[in-house]
N, C-alpha and C positions, 0 to 999 in steps of 0.2 A: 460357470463352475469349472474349476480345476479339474485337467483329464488328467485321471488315476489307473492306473495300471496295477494288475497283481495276479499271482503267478500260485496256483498248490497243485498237491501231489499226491497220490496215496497209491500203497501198494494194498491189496484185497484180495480174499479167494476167489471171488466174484467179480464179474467186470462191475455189474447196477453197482457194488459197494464203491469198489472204487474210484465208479465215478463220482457216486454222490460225495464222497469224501473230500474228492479234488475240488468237486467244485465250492462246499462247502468253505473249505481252508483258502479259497481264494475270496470266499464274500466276507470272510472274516475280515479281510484285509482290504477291501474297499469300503468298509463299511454301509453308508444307508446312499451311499451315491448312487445311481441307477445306471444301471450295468447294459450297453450298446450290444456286445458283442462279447462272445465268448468263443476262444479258439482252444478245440477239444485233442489231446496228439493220446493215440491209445493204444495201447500194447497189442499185436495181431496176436499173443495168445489169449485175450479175450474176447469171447461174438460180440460182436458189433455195436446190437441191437443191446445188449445188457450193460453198454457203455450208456449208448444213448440217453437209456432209459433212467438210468442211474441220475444221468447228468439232470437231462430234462425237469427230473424230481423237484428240484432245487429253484431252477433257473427258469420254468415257465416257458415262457414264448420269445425269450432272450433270444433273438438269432445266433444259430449255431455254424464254425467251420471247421472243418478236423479232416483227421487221417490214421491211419493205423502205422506203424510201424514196429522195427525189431527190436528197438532202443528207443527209450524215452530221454530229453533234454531237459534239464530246467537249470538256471545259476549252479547249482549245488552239484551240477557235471549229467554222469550216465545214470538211465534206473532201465531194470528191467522186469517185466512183468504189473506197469503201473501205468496210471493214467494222468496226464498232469492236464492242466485245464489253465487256462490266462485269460482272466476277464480284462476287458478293456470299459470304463464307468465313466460318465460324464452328461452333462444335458445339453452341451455344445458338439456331440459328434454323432452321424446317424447310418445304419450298419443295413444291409438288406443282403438275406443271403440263399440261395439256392441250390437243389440239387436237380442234376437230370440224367436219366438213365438211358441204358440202350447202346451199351459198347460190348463189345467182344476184345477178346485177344487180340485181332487183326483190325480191329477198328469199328467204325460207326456201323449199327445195324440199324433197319426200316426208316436210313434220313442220308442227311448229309451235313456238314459242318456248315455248311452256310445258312441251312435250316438251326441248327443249334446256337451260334452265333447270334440270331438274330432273335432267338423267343431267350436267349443270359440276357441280350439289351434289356429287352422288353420288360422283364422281369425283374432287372437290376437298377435299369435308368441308371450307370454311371454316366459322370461329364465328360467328356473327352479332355478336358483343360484343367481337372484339380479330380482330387480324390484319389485312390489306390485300389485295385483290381485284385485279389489274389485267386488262382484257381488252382484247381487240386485234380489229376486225371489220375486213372485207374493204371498203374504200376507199370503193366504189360503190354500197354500201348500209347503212342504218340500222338494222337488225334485232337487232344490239347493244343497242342502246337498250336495248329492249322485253324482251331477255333478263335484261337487269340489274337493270331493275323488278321481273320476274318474280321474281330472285331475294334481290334483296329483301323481296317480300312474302313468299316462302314463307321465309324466316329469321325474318320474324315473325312468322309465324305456327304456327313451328316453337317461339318462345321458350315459356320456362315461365311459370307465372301471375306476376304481379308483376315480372317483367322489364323492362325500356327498351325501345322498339326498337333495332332491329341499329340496333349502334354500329361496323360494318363498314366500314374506308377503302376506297372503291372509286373507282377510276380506270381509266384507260385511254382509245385511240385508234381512229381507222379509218387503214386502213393509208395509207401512201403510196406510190407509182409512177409507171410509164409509165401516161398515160392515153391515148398515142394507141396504145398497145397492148390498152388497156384490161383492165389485170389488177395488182390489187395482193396481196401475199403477204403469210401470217402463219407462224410460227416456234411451236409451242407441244407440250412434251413430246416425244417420239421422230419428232414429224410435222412437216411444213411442206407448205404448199402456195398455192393460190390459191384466193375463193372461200371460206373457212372462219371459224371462230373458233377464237381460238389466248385462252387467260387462264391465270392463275398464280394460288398463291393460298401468301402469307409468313405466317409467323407465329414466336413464340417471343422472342426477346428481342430485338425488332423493334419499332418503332412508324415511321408515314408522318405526314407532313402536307399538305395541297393547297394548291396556289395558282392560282388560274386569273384573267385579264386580256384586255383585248384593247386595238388602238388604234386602231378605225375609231367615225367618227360621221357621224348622220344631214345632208345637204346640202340637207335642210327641203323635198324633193320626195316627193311619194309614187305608188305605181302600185296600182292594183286589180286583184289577182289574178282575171282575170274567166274562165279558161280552166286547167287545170292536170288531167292525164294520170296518173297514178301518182308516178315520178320529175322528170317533165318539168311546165314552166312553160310551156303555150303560147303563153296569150295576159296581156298586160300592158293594161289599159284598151282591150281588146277589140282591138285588134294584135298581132302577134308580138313578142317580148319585143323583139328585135332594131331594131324602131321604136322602140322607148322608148329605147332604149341610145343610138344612133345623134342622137335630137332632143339627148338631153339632155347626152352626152360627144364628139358629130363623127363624121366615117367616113360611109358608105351605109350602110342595114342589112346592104349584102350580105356587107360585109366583115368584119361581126362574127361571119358563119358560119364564118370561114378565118383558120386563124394570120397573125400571133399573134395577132391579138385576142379569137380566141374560147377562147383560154386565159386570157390576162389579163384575162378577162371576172371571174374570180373577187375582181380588188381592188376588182371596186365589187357589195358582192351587198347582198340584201334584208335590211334589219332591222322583223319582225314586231313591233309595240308589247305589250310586256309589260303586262299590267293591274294595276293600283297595287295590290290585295290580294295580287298573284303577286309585287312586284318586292320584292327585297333592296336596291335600292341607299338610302343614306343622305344622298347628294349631295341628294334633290329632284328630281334630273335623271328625263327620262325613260328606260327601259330597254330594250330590244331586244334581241328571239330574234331572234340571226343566222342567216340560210340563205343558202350560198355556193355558186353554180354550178362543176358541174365543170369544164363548158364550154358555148358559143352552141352546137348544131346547127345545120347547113347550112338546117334549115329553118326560121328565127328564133326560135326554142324553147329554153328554159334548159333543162338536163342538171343534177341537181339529185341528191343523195344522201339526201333525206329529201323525204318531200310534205310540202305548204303548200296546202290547203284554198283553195277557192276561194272570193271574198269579201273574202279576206284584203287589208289594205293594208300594202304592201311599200314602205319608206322606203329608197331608196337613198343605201348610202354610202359611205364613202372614209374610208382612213387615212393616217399619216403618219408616217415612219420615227420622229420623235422620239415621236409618242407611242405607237407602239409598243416603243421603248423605256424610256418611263417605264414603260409596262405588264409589263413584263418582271420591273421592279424591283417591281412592286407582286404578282404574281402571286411571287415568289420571297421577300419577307415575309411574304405571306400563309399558304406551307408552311412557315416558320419558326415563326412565331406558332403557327398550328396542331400542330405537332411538340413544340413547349416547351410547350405546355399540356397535351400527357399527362404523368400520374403517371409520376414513377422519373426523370425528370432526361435524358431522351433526346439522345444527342449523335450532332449530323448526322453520315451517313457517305458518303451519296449522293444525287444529284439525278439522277431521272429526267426528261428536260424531252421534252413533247410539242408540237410550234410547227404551227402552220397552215399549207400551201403556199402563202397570201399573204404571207403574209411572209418567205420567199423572192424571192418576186416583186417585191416590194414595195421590199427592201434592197438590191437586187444590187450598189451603190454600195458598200453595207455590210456584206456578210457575215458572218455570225456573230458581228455586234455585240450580239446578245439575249447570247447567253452571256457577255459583259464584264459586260453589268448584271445578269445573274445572280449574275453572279461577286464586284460591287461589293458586292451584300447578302449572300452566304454566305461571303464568305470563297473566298482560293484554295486552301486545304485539302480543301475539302469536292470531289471527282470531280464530273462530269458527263456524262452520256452522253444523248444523244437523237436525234431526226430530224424531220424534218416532213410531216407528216400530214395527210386530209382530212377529221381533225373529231377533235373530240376528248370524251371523257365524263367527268362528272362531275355530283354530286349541288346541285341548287340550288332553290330557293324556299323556302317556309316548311314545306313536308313532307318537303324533304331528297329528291326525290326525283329518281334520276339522269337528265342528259338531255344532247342531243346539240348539242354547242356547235360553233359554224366561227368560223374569224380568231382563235382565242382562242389563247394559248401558257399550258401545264397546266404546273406543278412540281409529281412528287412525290418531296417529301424523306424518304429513310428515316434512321432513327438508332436507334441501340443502348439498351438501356433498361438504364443502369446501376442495378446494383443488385439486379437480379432473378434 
């Protein structure tokens, strides 16, 4: 059978309505095909639980994955305050999805990743050599990461003698929300909550492609990470971060501790210099691991979803709506190109887009203008559904090996493997 893809939406007082809405206007449009997987993206001002429940209504025992976010995606650009829902239909593709709890702000509590890692196999059975991985970590922390490495490794070292390593597509996001409530939500199999990890895992006559971009560059200043806490940046060239911000962009430091600036702290974050045996780019240019503030704290201290080692020299810098939408268009090539280069002829069906909360920030002129250039390279045929997020994952350097990217906007393209 034909893999069908389809994409709805609905705004409601209630989260339960809107989700049943969404997901209803998306069965309308697959009609009686039997629907693998539904991926749920839902506004963080509705609980959670009244998403779910909404959804669930409709869809049964449909494996679910989702995320909350501040902005909702679908073709038709930005929504806010709504729930859009993407069924993925077919009798040739098969979806197994789960959620597990027990993170904090600062990471894993009563385990460890390698404990986690190993009960997402178990529970997921992805192949290491075909299917697509996506996972979904709780906003405020990076322990994602670390999981996905993990499982990585043990896929290879799971393979048989003479094998590749895992030729596994793996993507995924940290969620998005309120942060001045400080809780973002994930959606994965019969669970949702906060605090967790939610991943999915596709396979069958399926293949993805990645595309990942960004469009910030370095403003040729740099700061020395001379103090850093766990998650938090304390000191910048042996001041609070908030001195450095304040010399270098205006404002007192004090102001950078209090809205809005200490939210929009995030469009100008640190880029870590990649070391030229680590970098992929082909430009010459040089390259940067971004790390992007969640926020200033009151007490001039970056609020940071992943540590940045101290020593470290942190190049601040800045983007710009257009080249963040050249990045758009380069990041939504790049899962094409990828997708058309699996064997069997794969014909796009849908675009997953995961976009960064700066650029939200960043556009508000522009809205949902990523999705136009999206749109300009795949065609208006192809759905779209996403949200934006405070980081996003993906596999990069010369070992392929997955890490935790900010400011970047991720395409993953799925397509049907005709023929198979």
């Amino acid at each position: 059978m034909t893999l069908l893809a389809a994409v709805g939406y609905a705004h409601a007082l209630e989260g339960s309505e809107a989700g049943a809405q969404a997901a209803q206007a998306a069965l309308n449009l697959v009609g009686r095909a039997p629907v693998r997987l539904a991926l749920v993206i839902a506004s963080c001002e509705y609980p959670i639980h009244q998403v779910f429940n909404g959804v669930t209504s409709l869809l049964g025992d449909t494996p679910l994955l989702g995320f909350s976010t501040t902005r909702e995606l679908t073709s038709s650009g930005q929504h806010q305050r709504s729930v859009a829902v993407a069924l993925l239909a077919g009798s040739d593709i098969h979806a197994r999805t789960g959620w597990w709890p027990g993170f904090s702000d600062e990471g894993l509590v009563g385990g460890d990743t390698a404990a986690t890692s190993q009960k997402l196999i178990q529970d997921l059975q992805p192949d290491a050599q075909k299917g697509a991985l996506i996972l979904v970590g709780d906003g405020l922390g990076s322990e994602v990461v670390n999981i996905a490495r993990q499982i990585c490794a043990r896929l290879d070292h799971q393979a048989e003698p003479g094998q590749p390593p895992s030729q596994l597509v793996l993507a995924g996001c940290l969620a998005g929300g309120d942060l001045r409530r400080g809780r973002t939500y994930q959606i994965g199999g019969r669970q949702s909550g906060s605090g967790g990890l939610a991943a999915g895992y596709i396979s069958g006559n399926i293949a993805a492609g990645i595309g990942v971009s960004h469009g910030w560059t370095s403003i040729g200043v740099y700061a020395k990470v001379t103090r850093s806490q766990g998650v938090w940046v304390r000191n910048l060239d042996d001041c609070p971060a908030s001195d450095t911000y304040a010399r270098l962009f205006g404002y007192r430091p004090r102001e950078w501790g209090l809205p809005p600036l200490n939210e929009l702290v995030r469009l100008y974050p640190l880029g870590i210099e990649i070391p030229p045996e680590n970098d992929q780019a082909e430009s010459g240019e040089t390259s940067y691991l971004i790390r992007s503030p969640l926020r200033m704290e009151s007490d001039g201290s970056l609020r940071m979803n992943a540590h940045i080692p101290e020593g470290s020299a942190g190049f601040l810098m800045v983007g710009r709506a257009e080249g963040c939408l050249e990045s758009a268009k380069i990041a939504a090539q790049q899962s094409l190109d990828a997708l058309m280069s699996t064997p069997g002829k794969p014909r796009p069906v849908l675009a997953l887009v995961f976009v960064d909360l700066a650029w939200q920030l960043l556009m508000q002129a522009q809205p949902g203008e990523e999705i136009q250039a999206i749109r300009s390279v795949l065609g208006k045929d192809v759905p779209i559904v996403g949200g934006y997020t405070l980081g996003q994952i993906a596999r990069s350097g010369p070992k392929q090996e997955p890490e935790l990217l900010n400011q970047h906007i991720q395409v993953v393209l799925f397509g049907e493997l005709e023929g198979v």
